[in-house]
Structures are given as structure tokens and as C-alpha cells.
N, C-alpha and C positions, 0 to 999 in steps of 0.2 A: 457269780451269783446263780442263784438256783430258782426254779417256779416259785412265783409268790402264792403261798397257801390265799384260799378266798372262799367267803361264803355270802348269801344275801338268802331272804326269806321274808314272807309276809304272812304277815299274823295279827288280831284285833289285840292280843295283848303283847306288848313290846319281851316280855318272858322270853313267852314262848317264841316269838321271831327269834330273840339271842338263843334259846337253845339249839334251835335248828342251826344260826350259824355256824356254833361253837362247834357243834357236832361234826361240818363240813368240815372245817379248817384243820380241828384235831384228827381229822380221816385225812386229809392231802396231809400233814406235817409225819405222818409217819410213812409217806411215799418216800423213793430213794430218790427221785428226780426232782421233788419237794424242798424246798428250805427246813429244816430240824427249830432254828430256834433264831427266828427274825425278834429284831427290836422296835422295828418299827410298823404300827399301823395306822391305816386311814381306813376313818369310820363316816359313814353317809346312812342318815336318816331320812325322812321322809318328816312334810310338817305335822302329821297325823302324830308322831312322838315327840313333837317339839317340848311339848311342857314336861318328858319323862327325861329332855338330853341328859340331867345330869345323872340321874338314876340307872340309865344304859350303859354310861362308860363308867360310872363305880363298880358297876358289874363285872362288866366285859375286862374291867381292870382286876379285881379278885378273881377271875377264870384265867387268865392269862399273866399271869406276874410276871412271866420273863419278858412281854413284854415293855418296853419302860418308856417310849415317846407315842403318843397320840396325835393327829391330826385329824379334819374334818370338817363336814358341816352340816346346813339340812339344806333339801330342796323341794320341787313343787315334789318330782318324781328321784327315782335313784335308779339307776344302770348298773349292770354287767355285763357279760356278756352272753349273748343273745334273748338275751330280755330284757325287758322296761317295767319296774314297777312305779306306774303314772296315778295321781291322786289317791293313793291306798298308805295305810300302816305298813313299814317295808324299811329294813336294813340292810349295807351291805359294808362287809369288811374286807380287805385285803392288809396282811402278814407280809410286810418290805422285807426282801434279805440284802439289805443296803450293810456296809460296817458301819458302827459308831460312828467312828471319826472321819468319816464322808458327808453327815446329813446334820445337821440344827434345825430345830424346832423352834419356833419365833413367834410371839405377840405381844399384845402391850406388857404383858409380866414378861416376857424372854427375848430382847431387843435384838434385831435380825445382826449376824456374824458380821465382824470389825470386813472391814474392806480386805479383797483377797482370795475369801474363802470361797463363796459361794459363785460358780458356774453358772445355773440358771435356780429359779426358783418357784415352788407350787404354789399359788397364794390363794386364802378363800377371805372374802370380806362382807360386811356389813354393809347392803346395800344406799343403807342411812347415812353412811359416812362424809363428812364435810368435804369437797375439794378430790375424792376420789380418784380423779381419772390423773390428776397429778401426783400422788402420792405412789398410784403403780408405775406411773414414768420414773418417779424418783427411786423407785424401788428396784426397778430394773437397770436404772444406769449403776445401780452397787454389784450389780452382777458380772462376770466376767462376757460372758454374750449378751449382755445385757437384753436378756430373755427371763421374761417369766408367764406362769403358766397358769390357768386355774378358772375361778368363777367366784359368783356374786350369792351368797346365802338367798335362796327363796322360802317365803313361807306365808301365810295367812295369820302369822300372830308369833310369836317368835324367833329371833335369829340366831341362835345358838352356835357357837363355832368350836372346836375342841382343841384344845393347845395343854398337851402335856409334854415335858422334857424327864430324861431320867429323873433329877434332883429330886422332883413335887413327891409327895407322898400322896395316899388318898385322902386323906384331909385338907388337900390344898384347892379340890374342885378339877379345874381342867376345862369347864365352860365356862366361854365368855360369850361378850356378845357387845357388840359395837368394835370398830377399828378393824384391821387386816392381822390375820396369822396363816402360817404355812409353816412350810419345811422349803430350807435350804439344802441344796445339791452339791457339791465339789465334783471338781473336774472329773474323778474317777470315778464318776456315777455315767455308766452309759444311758445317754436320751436320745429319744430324736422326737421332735413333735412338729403337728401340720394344723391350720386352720381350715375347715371347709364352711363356705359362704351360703352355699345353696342357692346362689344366685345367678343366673344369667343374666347378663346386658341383653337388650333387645332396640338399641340403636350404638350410633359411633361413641367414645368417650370426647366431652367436652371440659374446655375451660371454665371457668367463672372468672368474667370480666370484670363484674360489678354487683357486690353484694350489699345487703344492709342487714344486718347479726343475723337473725337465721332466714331470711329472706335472700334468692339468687334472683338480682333482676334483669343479669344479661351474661348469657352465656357465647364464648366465642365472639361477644362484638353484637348478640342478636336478642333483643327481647325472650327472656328465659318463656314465658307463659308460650310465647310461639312455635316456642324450641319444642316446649315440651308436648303442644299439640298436635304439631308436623310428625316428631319422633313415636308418638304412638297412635297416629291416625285419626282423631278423635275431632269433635268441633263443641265448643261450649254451645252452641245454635241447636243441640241434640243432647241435653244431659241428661236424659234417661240413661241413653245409651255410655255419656263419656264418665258420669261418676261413678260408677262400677270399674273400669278400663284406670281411673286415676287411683281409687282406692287399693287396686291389686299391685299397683307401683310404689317399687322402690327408689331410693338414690344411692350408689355407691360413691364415697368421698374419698380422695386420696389426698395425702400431704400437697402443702406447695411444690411446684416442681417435678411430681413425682408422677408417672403414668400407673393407673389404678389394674388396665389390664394385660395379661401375658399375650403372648402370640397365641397360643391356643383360643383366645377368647374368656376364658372363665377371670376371674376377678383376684386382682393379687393378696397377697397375706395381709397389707398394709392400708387396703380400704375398708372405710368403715361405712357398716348397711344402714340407713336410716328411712324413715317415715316419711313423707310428702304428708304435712301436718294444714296445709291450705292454700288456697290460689288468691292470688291478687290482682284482681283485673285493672286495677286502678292503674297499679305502677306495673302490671305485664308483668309479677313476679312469682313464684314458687315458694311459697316457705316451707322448712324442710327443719325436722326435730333436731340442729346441729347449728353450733356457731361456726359462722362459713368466713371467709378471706378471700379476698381476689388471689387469685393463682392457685387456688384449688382447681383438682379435675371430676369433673361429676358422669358420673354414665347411668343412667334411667334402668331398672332391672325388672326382672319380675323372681319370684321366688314361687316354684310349683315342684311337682312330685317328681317330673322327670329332671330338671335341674339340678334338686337337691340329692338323688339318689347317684348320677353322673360325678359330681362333686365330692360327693363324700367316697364314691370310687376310686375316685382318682387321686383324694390324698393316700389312701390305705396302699393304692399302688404305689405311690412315691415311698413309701416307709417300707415295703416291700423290698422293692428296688435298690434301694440304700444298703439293705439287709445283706441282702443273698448279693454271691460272689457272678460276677460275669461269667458267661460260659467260654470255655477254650476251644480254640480253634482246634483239629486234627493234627497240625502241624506241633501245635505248641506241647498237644498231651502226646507224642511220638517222641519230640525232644526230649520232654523230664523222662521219658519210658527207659531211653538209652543213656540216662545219665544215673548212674549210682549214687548219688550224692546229691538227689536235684530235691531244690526248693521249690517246694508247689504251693503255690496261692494259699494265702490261709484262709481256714473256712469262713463262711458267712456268721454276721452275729445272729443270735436269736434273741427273741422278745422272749421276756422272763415273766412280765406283768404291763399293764396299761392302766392310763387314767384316761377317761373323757367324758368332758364337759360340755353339756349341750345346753342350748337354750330351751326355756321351758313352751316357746312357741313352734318349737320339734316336734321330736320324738314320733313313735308310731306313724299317726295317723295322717301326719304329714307326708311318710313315706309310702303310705299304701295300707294300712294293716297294722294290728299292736306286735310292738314287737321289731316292726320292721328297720326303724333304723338299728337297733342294735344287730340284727340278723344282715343287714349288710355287713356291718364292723367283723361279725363272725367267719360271714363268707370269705369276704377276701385278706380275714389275717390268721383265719382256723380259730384252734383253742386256747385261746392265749389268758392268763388272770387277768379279767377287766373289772373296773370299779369306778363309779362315777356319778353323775346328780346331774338334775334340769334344772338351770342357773338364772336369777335374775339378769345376766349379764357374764359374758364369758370375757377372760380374759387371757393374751397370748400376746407375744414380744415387747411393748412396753403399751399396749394402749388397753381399751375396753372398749371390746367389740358386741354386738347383739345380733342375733337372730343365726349365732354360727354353730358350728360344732368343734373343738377344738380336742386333739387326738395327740396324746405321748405316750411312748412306749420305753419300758427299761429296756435296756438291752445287755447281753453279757456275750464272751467269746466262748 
């Protein structure tokens, strides 16, 4: 695979955005290190063009006819790379050089691939959707890692989602709206993707001893309310000072069983962030925006600028990492040297194109500045094609997580 062609632009009339993209992508597709003639794109609006959805991709479908599968959706804001266009009129497309018979295109009109096919998968949804958080468990155990990847349509007045397959013609539409669609991967699609939390714990990780639905009223054995006033200092005897201190806390939740945090400290892929929604002095309990179980692990977080910026570092390093080939010892590059026939490592993969998904309670100003979370993304993976939106709700390996950022990269050899 080759660079994935990509353009984004903001404009008061959606027009004029599409010609500025069009103009970009048809400038990279005639580069040599460029893909010539991708079939597949994903398309990211802003809600500012929610009521034109359909009139943008009839467009962008007459400018581009070679292309023939669509994907997408809208959100608060839209991503590239190293920029953020946050609460403005704003597109951004990226040009997949996936082959055909690697990717399907899926929604309620294109029923996701027979069991088999699909590797991991991209999925954008309707955040109205009945039963959601079970529908992308069900959707990801059809996957062969049962991984999938993506986010929740944001908008202030419609949801618009874009699911076109070669077959549709232009009279068929391509925007829906309610239910889940994406694009399915096959194996031969290189991914690799990371969730970042932007969360530090700021005590030990505890159990839940004893819950009642979204109320924790004993952690470790111990009145949850005590826990949680020991764990961040605070005394309800002072709540000037403690409801500030309890508002800026979060709760990180892991499965039954399952410890939330790595030895580094930072929070694992598998917990999910939530709200501290009220205190219960009555029963000494915490309620917390989740339906809890005994044998859940709870750890107390805070989410701020140095955490989230540390975080999102440190997946881009892991994808990094993954990438580029280990360096060789002296010894080892002396060996192949005297060997006429020697087999050397083969190279590192590169990143061809990126998606990510961030929550719409991100972006910029979260990180310090507009702009700045994407400008980390930039730093530490360079210039890669990025495309992406600020999501009611992110979603990554089988669940729906919030307040994260969730980062996947194509990769080719």
C-alpha cells in the first residue's frame, strides 16, 4: 500500500470546503509515493454540515467516481493531522489504498461479512441506538481479534452516517442514520491501534465488595464514601473545599477479575472512565454513571493536561515501537557484513494513513492550546495521513469507552 491521499478544510459553505479538499487529494494522488486510485474513502463532517450530509457525498461521489465504497460520519469537531477543526463548518477525507477484496462496507442496508472474513473492524454509530454497548461486543466477537475500532456520531441535530458499497449507485443515497456501519478489515490489512485514557489513578486500585446498580457501597471490605474521602484528602465537614476535589474525579472500572492498572501506573485498555454522578451519605456510598458488580476493580483518577498529554505519548510511542525494526548489536551487523548471502532483518513497517477518534470532552484545549492534541499525534508519528472526529463516545476492542482517544494506524512493508 501506498500514502493514503487526504484533504480537510473549513469553509461557511460546504462547496467551497469540498473544493479545497478535492483540490488536495487530486494534488497528493498524482505524487509517486501516493496511492493513484484508492476505492475506498472515509468522509468526516462537522454538525455545522449535518443537514447538507447528503448533498456532500453526491458530490464528492460525481468528483471521484473511481472511487466506489464510502464510509463516515459527523462529529462535534473533525481531525487530521495536526489540526482540529472544533465547533466550525469543516471536512475531512482520506483516499484507503486497501484492495477490494480486503475491506466490506457494512450497515443496516449491507449486513457486516459471513463469519471469517473480517480481522478487526471500524464501526461508527448512532448514539440513539437501543442496547448499544452490547451490539459492539456482538460485533466484535464476529471478528477474528475480536477488535473493533471507531466512535459514536456527535452532533446538535443530526446523525448522519455514510455507508456506500461499490453495487449502490448515486440514486441509492449512502446516508443513513440510526444503527451501526463501518468497514470491515481482513487479515491482510496491516493495523495496529492503542487507546489513550488521559487518566492518572491518584490512589491504589480497589475492589468492589458490595454494590447496589450504579451505587459502590464497599470497597475492599470498607465503606466506599470513606474510601473515597481518605483516597483524595477531603472531609464532607469542608465542602467548599471537597466538592470541587470530588467533581474533578473520575472512576476507572475494570471487568471482574481483571486489574485495571499496568505496572507503569497509567490505566489499561480494558477500563472504562466514568463520572462520580453522587454521594450517599446514608448508605456511605458513591454512585458512579455505570452498572457496577462485586468483583469489579475501581481506582479513583483525575484527568488534566499533564496526564492526558503523558498518555497520549506513550500510546504513539508503543505504535512507534511496534513499527521500526530493533537496532543491532555491532556484533550482529559484522556477522551479515562477512556473510555474502546474509539475511538482514527486514525493514520496519510504515504507517501509510491513520484514523483517530477522540472524545468530544478533548481536543485542543484540554491539551494546552488549539490544535494541541493533534500536534502531539503529529510530533511523535511525523507526517502520516490522519482523519478523524470528536465522538459522542469512542469505541475500541469490544466495549464503549468515553473520555479516551483511540489511535490506528495502516501499516504496509
Amino acid at each position: 500500500m501506498k500514502l493514503f491521499p487526504y484533504g480537510h478544510a473549513t469553509h461557511p459553505q460546504w462547496r467551497m470546503a469540498a473544493g479545497l479538499v478535492l483540490a488536495q487529494v487530486r494534488a497528493q494522488m498524482g505524487l509517486a509515493d501516493h496511492a493513484h486510485a484508492p476505492r475506498l474513502a472515509l468522509l468526516y463532517i462537522t454538525d455545522h454540515y449535518a443537514a447538507q450530509a447528503q448533498a456532500i457525498l453526491d458530490h464528492l461521489r460525481q468528483e471521484l467516481p473511481s472511487v466506489t465504497d464510502w464510509s463516515g460520519t459527523v462529529g462535534i469537531g473533525v481531525a487530521v493531522n495536526n489540526a482540529e477543526y472544533f465547533d466550525e463548518p469543516a471536512m475531512a477525507l482520506m483516499l484507503c489504498d486497501v484492495p477490494a477484496e480486503h475491506y466490506r462496507v457494512f450497515s443496516g442496508l449491507a449486513p457486516f461479512p459471513a463469519q471469517g472474513f473480517a480481522d478487526v473492524a471500524l464501526v461508527h454509530a448512532d448514539p440513539a441506538t437501543p442496547e448499544l454497548a452490547e451490539l459492539i461486543h456482538e460485533m466484535a466477537g464476529r471478528t477474528a481479534q475480536g477488535y473493533v475500532f471507531g466512535g459514536l456520531a456527535a452532533s446538535r441535530s443530526r446523525h448522519p452516517q455514510f455507508a456506500v458499497t461499490a453495487e449502490q449507485s448515486l440514486a441509492d443515497g449512502g446516508v443513513l442514520e440510526g444503527g451501526l456501519s463501518g468497514v470491515a478489515f481482513s487479515s491482510a490489512v496491516g493495523l495496529l491501534s492503542r487507546v489513550t485514557q488521559g487518566c492518572q489513578p491518584v490512589a491504589k486500585e480497589r475492589e468492589i465488595t458490595e454494590a447496589d446498580r450504579h451505587v459502590v457501597l464497599k470497597l475492599d471490605g470498607e465503606p466506599a464514601l470513606d474510601v473515597l474521602l481518605d483516597d483524595l484528602k477531603i472531609s464532607l465537614g469542608d465542602p467548599q473545599a471537597a466538592i470541587p476535589v470530588v467533581r474533578a474525579t473520575l472512576v476507572g472500572l475494570s471487568p471482574v477479575g481483571q486489574s485495571g492498572v499496568g505496572r507503569t501506573g497509567h490505566l489499561g485498555n480494558d477500563v472504562r472512565v466514568r463520572h462520580i454522578v453522587g454521594l450517599d451519605p446514608l448508605r456511605q456510598g458513591v454512585a458512579v454513571a455505570e452498572h457496577l458488580e462485586p468483583g469489579m476493580r475501581l481506582s479513583f483518577c483525575r484527568r488534566d493536561k499533564q496526564a492526558a498529554r503523558a498518555d497520549l505519548v506513550r500510546v504513539c510511542a508503543e505504535i512507534r515501537e511496534e513499527l521500526e525494526p530493533e537496532m543491532l548489536s555491532i556484533e550482529a551487523i559484522n556477522a551479515w557484513s562477512d556473510d555474502p548471502v546474509a539475511n538482514l532483518p527486514p525493514p520496519g513497517k510504515r504507517m501509510v494513513g491513520a484514523v483517530y477518534i477522540s472524545c468530544t470532552g478533548r481536543g485542543g484545549p484540554h491539551f494546552g492550546g488549539p490544535s494541541a492534541e493533534m500536534q502531539i499525534i503529529r510530533h511523535a508519528l511525523g507526517d502520516v495521513p490522519l482523519v478523524g472526529f470528536f465522538a459522542a463516545g469512542e469505541v475500541a476492542h469490544n466495549q464503549l469507552y468515553g473520555y479516551t482517544g483511540v489511535l490506528t494506524v495502516f501499516t504496509a512493508n
